[in-house]
C-alpha positions in Angstrom: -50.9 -55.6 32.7 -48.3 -54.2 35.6 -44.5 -54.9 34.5 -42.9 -56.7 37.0 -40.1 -55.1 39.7 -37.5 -56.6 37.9 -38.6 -55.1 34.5 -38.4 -51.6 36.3 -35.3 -52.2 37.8 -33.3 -53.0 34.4 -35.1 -50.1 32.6 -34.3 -48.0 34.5 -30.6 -48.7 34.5 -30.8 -49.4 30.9 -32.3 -45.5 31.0 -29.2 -44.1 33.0 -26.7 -45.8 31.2 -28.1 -44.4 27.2 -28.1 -40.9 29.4 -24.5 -41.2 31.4 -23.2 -42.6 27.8 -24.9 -39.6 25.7 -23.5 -37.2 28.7 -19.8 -38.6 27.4 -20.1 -38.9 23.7 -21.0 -34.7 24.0 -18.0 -34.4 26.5 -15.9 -35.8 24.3 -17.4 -34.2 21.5 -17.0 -31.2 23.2 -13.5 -32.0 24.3 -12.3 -32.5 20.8 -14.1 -29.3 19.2 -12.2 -26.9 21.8 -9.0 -28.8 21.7 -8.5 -28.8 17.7 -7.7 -25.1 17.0 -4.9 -24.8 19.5 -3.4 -28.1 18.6 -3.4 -26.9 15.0 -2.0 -23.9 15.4 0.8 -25.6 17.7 1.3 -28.5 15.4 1.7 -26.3 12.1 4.4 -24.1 14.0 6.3 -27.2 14.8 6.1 -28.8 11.5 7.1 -25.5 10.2 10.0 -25.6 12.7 11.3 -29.6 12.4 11.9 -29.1 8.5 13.3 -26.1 8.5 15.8 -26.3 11.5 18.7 -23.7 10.5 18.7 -19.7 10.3 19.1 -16.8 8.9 21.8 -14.0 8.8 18.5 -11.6 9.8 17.9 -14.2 12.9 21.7 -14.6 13.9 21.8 -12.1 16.2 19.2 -13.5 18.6 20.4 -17.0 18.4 23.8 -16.8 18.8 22.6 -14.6 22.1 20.6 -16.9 23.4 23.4 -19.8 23.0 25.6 -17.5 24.8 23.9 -16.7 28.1 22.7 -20.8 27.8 26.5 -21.8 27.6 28.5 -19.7 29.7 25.8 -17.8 31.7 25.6 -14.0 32.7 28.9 -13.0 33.8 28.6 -10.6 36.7 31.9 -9.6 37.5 35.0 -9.5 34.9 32.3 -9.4 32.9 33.8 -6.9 29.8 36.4 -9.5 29.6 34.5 -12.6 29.3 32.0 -11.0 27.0 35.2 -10.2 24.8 36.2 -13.8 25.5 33.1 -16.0 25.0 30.3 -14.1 23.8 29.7 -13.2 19.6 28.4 -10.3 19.7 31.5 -8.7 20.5 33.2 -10.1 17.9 30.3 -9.6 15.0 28.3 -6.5 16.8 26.7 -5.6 13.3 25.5 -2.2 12.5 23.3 -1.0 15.2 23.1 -2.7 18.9 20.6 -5.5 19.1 18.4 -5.8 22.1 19.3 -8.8 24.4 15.9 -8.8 26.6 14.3 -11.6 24.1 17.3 -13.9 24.3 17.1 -13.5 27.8 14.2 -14.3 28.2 14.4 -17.7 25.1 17.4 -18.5 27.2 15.4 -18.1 30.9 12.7 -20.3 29.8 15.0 -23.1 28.1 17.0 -23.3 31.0 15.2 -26.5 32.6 16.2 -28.7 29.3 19.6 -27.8 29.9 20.3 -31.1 31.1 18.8 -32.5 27.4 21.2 -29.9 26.1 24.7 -31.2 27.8 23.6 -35.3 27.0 23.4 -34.6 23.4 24.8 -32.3 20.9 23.7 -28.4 21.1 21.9 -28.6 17.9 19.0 -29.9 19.4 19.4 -27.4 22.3 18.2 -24.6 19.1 15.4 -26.0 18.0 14.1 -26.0 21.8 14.9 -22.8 22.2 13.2 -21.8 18.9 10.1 -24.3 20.1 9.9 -21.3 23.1 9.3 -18.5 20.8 6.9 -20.2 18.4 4.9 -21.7 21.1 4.3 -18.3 22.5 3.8 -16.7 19.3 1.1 -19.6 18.5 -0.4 -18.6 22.1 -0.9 -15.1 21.1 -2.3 -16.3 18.0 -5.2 -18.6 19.7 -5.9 -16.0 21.8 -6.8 -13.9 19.0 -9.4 -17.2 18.2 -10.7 -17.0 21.4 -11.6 -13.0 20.9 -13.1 -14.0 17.4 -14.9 -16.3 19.1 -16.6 -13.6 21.2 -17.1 -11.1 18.1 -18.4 -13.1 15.8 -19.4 -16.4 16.6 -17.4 -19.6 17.3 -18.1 -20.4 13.7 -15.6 -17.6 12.6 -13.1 -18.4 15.4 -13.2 -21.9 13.7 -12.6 -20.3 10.3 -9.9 -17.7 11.5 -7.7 -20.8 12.7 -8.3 -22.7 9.5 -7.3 -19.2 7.6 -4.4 -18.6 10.4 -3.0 -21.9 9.7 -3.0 -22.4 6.1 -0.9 -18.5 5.4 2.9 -19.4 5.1 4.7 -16.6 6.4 3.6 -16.4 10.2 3.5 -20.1 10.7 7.2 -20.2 9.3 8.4 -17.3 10.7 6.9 -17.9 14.4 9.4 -19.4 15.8 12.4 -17.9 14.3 14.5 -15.0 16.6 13.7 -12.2 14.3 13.1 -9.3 16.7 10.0 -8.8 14.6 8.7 -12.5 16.4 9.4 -11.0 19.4 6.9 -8.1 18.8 4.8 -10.4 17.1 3.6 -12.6 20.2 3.2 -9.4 21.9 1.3 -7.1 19.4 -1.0 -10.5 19.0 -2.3 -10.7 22.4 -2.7 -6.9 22.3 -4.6 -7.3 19.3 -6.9 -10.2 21.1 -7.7 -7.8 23.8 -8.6 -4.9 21.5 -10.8 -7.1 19.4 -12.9 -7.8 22.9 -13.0 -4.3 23.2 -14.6 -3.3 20.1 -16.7 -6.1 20.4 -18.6 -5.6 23.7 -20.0 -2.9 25.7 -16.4 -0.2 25.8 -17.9 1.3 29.1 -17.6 -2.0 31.6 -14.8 -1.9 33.9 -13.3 -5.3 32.2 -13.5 -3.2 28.8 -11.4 -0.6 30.7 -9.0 -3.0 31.8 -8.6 -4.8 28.7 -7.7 -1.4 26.7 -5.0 -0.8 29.5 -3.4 -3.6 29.2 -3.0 -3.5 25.3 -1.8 -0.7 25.4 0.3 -1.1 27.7 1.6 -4.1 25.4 1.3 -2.1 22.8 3.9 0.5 24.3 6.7 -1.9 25.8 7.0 -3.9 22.4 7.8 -0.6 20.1 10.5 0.5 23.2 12.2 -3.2 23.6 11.5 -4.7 20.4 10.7 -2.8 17.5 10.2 1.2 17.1 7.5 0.8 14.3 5.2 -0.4 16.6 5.0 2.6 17.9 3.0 4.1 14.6 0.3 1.2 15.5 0.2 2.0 19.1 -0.6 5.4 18.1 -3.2 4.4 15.2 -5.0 2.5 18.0 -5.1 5.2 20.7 -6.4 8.0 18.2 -8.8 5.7 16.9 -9.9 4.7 20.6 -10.6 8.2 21.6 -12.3 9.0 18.8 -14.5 6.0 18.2 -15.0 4.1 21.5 -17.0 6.4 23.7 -13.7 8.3 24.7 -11.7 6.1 26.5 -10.8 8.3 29.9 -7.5 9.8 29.4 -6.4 9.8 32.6 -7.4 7.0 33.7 -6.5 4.3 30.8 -4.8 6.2 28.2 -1.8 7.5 30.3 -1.6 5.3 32.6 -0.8 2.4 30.4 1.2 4.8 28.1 3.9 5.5 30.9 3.5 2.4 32.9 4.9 1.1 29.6 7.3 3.4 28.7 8.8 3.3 32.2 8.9 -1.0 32.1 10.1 -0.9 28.7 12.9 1.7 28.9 13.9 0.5 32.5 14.0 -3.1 31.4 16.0 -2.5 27.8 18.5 0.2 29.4 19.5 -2.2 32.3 19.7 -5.4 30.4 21.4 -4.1 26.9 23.9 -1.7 29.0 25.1 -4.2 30.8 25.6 -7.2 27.9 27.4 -4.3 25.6 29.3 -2.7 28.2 27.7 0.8 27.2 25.8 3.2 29.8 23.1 4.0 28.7 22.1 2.6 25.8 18.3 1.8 24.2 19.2 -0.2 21.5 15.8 0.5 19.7 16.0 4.1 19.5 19.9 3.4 17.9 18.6 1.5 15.9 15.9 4.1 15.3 18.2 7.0 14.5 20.4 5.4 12.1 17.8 3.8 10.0 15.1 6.4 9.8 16.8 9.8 11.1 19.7 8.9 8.9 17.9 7.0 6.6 20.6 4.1 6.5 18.1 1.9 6.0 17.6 2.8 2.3 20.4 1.1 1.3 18.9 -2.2 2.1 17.1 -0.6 -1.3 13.7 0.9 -1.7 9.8 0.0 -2.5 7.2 2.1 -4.0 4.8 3.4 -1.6 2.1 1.0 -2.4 4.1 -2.2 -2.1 2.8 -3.2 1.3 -0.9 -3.1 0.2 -0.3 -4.8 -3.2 2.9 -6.9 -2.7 3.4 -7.7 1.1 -0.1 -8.2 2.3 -1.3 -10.1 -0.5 1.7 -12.9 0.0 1.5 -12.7 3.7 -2.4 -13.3 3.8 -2.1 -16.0 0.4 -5.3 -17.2 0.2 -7.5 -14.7 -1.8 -10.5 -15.2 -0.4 -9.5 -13.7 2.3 -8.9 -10.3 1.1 -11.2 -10.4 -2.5 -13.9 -12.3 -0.8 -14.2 -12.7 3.3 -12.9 -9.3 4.2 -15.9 -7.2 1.8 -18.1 -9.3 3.0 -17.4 -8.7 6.7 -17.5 -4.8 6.0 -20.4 -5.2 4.1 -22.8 -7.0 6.1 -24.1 -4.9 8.4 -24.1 -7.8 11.7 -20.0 -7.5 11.3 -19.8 -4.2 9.3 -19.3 -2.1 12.9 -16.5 -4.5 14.4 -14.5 -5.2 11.7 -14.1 -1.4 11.0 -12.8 -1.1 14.2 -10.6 -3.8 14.0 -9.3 -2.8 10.8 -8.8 1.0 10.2 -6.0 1.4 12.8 -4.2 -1.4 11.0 -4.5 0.5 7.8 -3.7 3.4 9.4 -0.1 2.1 10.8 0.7 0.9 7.0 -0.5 3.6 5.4 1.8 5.9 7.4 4.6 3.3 7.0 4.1 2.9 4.1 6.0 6.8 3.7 9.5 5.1 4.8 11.1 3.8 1.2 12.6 0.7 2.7 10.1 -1.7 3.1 9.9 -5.0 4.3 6.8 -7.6 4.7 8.2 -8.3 8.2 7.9 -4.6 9.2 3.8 -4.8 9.0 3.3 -8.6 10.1 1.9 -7.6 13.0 -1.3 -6.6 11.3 -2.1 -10.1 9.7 -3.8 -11.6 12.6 -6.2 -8.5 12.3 -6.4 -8.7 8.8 -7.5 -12.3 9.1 -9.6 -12.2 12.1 -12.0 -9.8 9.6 -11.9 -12.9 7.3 -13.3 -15.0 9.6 -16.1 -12.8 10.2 -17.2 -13.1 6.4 -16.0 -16.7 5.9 -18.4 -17.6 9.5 -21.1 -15.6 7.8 -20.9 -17.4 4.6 -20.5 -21.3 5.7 -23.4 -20.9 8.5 -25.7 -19.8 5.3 -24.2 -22.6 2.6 -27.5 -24.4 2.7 -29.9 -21.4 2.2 -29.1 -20.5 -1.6 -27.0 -21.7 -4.4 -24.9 -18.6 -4.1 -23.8 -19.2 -0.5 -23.1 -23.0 -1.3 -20.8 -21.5 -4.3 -19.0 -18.9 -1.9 -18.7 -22.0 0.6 -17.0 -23.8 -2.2 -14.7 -21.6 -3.3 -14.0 -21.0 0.2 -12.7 -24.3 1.6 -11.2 -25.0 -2.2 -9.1 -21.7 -1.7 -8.3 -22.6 1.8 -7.0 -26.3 0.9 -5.1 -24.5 -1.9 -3.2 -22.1 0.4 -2.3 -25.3 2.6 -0.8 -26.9 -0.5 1.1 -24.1 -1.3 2.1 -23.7 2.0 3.8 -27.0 2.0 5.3 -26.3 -0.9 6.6 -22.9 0.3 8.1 -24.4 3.5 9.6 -27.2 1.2 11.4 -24.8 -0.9 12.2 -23.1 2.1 14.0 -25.7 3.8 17.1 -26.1 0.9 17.6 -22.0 1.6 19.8 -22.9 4.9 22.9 -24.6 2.8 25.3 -23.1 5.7 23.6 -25.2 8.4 23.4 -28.4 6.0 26.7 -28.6 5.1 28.0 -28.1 8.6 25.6 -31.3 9.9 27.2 -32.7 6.5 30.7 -32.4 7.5 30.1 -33.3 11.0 28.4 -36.1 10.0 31.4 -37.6 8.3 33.7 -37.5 11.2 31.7 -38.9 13.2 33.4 -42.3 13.4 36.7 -41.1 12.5 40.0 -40.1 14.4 38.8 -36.8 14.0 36.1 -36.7 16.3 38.4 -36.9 18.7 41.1 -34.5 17.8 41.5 -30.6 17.7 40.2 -29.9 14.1 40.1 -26.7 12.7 37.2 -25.3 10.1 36.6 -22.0 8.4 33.3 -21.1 8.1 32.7 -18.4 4.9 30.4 -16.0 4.7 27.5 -17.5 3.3 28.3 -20.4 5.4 27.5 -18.6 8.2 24.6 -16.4 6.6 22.3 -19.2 6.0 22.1 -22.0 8.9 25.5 -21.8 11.2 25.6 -20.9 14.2 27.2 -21.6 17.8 24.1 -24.2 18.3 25.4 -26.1 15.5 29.0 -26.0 16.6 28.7 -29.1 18.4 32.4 -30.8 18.6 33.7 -29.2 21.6 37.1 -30.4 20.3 37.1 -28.1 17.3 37.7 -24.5 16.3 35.4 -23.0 14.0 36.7 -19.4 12.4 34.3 -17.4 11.0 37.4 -14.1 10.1 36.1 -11.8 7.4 38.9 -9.7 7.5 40.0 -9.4 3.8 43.5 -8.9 4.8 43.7 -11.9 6.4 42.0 -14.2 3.8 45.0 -13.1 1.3 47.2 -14.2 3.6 48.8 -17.9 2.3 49.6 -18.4 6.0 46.2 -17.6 7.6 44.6 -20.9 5.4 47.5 -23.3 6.6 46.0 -23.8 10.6 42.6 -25.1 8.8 42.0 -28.8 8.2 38.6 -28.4 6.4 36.6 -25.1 4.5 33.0 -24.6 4.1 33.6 -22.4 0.9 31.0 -21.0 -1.6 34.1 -20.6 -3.9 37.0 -22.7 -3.5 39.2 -21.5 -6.0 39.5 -17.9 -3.4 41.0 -20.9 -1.0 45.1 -20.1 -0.9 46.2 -24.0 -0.8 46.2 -27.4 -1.4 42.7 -28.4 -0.8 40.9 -31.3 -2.2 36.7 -31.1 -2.4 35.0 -33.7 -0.5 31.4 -32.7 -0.8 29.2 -30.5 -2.1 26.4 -29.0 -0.1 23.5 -28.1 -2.6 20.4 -25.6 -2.6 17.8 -24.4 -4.3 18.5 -22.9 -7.0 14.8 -22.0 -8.9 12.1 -23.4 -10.6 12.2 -25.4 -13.9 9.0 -27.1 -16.0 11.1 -29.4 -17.9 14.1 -30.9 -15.6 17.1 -32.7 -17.4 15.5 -36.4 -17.8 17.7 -38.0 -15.1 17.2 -35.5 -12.9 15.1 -35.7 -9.4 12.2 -33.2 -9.2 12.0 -33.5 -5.4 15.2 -32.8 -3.7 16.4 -32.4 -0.1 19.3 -29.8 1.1 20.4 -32.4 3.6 20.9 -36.3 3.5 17.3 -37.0 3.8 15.9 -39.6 6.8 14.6 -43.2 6.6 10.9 -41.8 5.4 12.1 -38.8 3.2 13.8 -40.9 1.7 11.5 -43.6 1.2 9.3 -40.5 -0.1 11.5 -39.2 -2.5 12.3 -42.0 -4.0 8.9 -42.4 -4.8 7.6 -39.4 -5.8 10.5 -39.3 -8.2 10.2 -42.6 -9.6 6.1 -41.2 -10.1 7.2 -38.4 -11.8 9.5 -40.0 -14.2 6.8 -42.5 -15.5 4.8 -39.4 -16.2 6.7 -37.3 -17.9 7.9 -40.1 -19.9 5.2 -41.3 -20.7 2.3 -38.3 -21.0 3.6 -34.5 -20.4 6.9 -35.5 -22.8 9.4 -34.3 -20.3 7.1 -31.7 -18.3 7.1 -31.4 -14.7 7.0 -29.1 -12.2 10.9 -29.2 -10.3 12.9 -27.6 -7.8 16.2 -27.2 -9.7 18.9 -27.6 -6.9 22.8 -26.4 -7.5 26.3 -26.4 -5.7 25.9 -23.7 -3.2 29.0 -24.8 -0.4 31.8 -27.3 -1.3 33.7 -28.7 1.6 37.4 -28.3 1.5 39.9 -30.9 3.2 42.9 -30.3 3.4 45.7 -32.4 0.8 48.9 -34.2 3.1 52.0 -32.8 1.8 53.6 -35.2 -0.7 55.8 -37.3 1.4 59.9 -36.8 0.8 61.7 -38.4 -1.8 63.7 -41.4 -0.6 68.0 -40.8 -0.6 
């Protein structure tokens, strides 16, 4: 029997519309598989960034920089004299000459929320500027994902995000002003390109191209940013020539080598010479010579020459199975045995030779973690796409994600002890928060600010009353002067009784202070360095009230606690007694 017009008609449409909605449900599906990783990597940064707001004495010099060209500009004439005026690095100048190109450039890019940053206090103004940095650093880092993703399958570029994101020490540290972050983003995208490189056929013009331009990278980081670079940039040019079909040396290797050096030095020598007033200067090779040539930097204190492959590399990787498991496996199997030998020996090569310097530093080989873990994605991809073809592979699988959700555990934990280490910064939003209704919000207050005050979270950003003086004087001379404490009306102090003065202590600005399995029984086992929010404290309040009840009642007092002690007290001032009555 014939079906009727009608019957065709609705089919038909009823055929097209299953098809156009299939067509969507794989966009989308689509959509959300290639939008996850970046998002991840961004949102991780940012969490990273929102609970740990403050910085470090090792950041200072960077952010207090960028807060400077962002408040008062670049001064192009009288500009010794408003440097000396306005500027802190003329005041605090430390030991070497820090480059100012990266705060020029935080600064440059923050401009356009300037007018955020005059509505509202300047506090917020550094945690947009910090935003900058660690979205390019996450950038560079999903660009590495991308090259994985050519390498070794999309499966691996999937698992070298999950990998990426769970470690601790880049995601914190990617948007804080170390000039090490600053390298960082650029030694990353290096890497990315390198990684295509050793991937695909070295003799195409694009191959060419690609190992230009890292290098090139390669080169302008160690001259603006950091001189160590300069070991990898050589461990991936000797391992170039030697391994990938001889690179032409006139045509790539030079050419990017001195187009580099030329940018670099040009760029550094104009910019820093002209913010410290000294011509010429290349702050990098300063710092170079009185660290290395001099060997200043021991007195920071020394490693053995083997902590950067058992020590540093271990923490800054953290799961295990990246480096006991994935990265074997990757050199073992002979589909990723090539590649990840390329990726890898340079890297080893830059910390083996590094590794010769006695002061040592995680921070000075970061830049070889992304390699390190693009490696582990090879061998994690290979393992996950063969869970379902033996009992091993679905054991390795297991202990895989298991290790992976523990690093991102401890990672939370890590960033939550992390957060009460900025007691300078807390107390500071402490103080300022109670004046905020009071006559002195208004007037012209005075605060000293005390060395570890200003070592762990304050700086100009969070020097928002534009009504007050903030004195940071470390001039011992001065502090044992009775007459140099009577200008102040309040003192962030770490010890009050080195005050000269009346002062009476109005708060107390506590941080972390270790670890303890049994915590006094009133005690709460999860603390925050500042007043915490609506939901942290809703949070706390419950997780402590949870851990009471258990302790109580099963583990007899045991359980895990972040023990928190006085670490700033906040000094006011005492009125004078008034005068007896005749």
């Amino acid at each position: 029997m014939s079906l009727s017009p009608p019957y065709h008609t609705w089919s038909t449409l009823q055929i097209g519309a299953d098809w156009q909605r299939t067509r969507d449900e794989r966009t989308m599906e689509k959509l959300l598989t290639s939008i996850w990783p970046p998002l991840l990597l961004f949102a991780v940064v940012g969490l990273h960034l929102v609970c740990a707001p403050y910085t470090k004495v090792e950041e200072s010099f960077n952010i207090q920089a960028t807060h400077d060209i962002l408040t008062h500009g670049v001064p192009w004439t009288n500009s010794s004299a408003i440097f000396a005026d306005k500027y802190d690095h003329v005041a605090f100048p430390g030991s070497v000459p820090r480059t100012f190109v990266g705060a020029l450039l935080l600064a440059g890019v923050a401009t356009p929320f300037k007018a955020l940053y005059q509505m509202q206090d300047s506090a917020l103004m550094q945690t947009v500027v910090r935003a900058v940095l660690g979205c390019a650093n996450a950038a560079a880092l999903y660009s590495v994902k991308r090259a994985v993703d050519t390498a070794y399958g999309k499966t691996a570029g999937k698992w070298y995000i999950l990998l990426q994101a769970s470690q601790f020490h880049v995601m914190f540290y990617a948007s804080r002003t170390l000039p090490n972050m600053f390298a960082f983003a650029i030694t990353t995208y290096a890497l990315g390109k390198l990684i295509l490189v050793k991937a695909v056929a070295s003799k195409s013009p694009r191959s060419a191209k690609r190992r230009r331009l890292a290098l090139y990278l390669l080169t302008i980081a160690g001259i603006i940013f950091r001189s160590e670079v300069a070991i990898l940039l050589a461990a991936e040019t000797g391992y170039l020539l030697t391994r990938q079909h001889r690179p032409s040396l006139t045509k790539e290797i030079l050419p990017a080598g001195l187009a580099g050096v030329a940018l670099g030095l040009i760029t550094t020598i104009s910019v820093d010479s002209f913010f410290w007033q000294q011509v010429p200067l290349w702050p990098e090779w300063v710092g170079f010579y009185y660290n290395t040539i001099l060997g200043k930097s021991s007195e920071w204190g020394t490693s053995p020459y083997h902590y950067y492959f058992l020590n540093a590399l271990p923490r800054l990787l953290l799961n295990p199975a990246t480096y006991l498991m994935c990265i074997p496996l990757a050199l073992a199997t002979r589909a990723t045995h090539k590649t990840s030998q390329d990726i890898l020996v340079p890297h080893v090569a830059f910390i083996v030779v590094y590794s010769l310097l006695p002061h040592k530093e995680w921070r000075f080989v970061i830049y070889s973690v992304p390699a390190f873990t693009a490696v582990a994605s090879a061998g994690a991809g290979w393992v996950w796409t063969r869970r379902t073809k033996s009992a091993l592979y679905r054991a390795l699988s297991f202990v895989l994600v298991l290790s992976t959700l523990a690093s991102a555990a401890a990672s939370v934990v890590l960033l939550y002890i992390s957060s009460l280490n900025y007691p300078g910064g807390s107390a500071l939003t402490l103080l300022h928060g109670m004046t905020a209704t009071g006559s002195e919000s208004n007037k012209t207050v005075h605060v000293y600010l005390d060395n570890l005050a200003c070592q762990t979270g304050v700086t100009r950003f969070q020097q928002i009353r534009p009504n007050w003086v903030y004195d940071k004087t470390e001039a011992d001379e001065l502090l044992l002067d009775p007459m140099f404490w009577q200008q102040f009306d309040y003192v962030l102090a770490e010890k009050p009784e080195r005050v000269i003065g009346s002062w009476a202590p109005v708060a107390t600005q506590y941080g972390y202070g270790g670890l303890s399995l049994r915590p006094e029984v009133h005690a709460d086992v999860l603390s925050f360095a500042a007043p915490p929010g609506r939901l942290l404290e809703v949070v706390q309040r419950a997780y402590n009230d949870f851990a009471r009840f258990v302790r109580g009642r099963v583990t007899r007092g045991y359980w895990p606690a972040v023990v928190m002690e006085p670490k700033l007290y906040i000094l006011q001032r005492e009125a004078p007694p008034a005068a007896a009555g005749h």
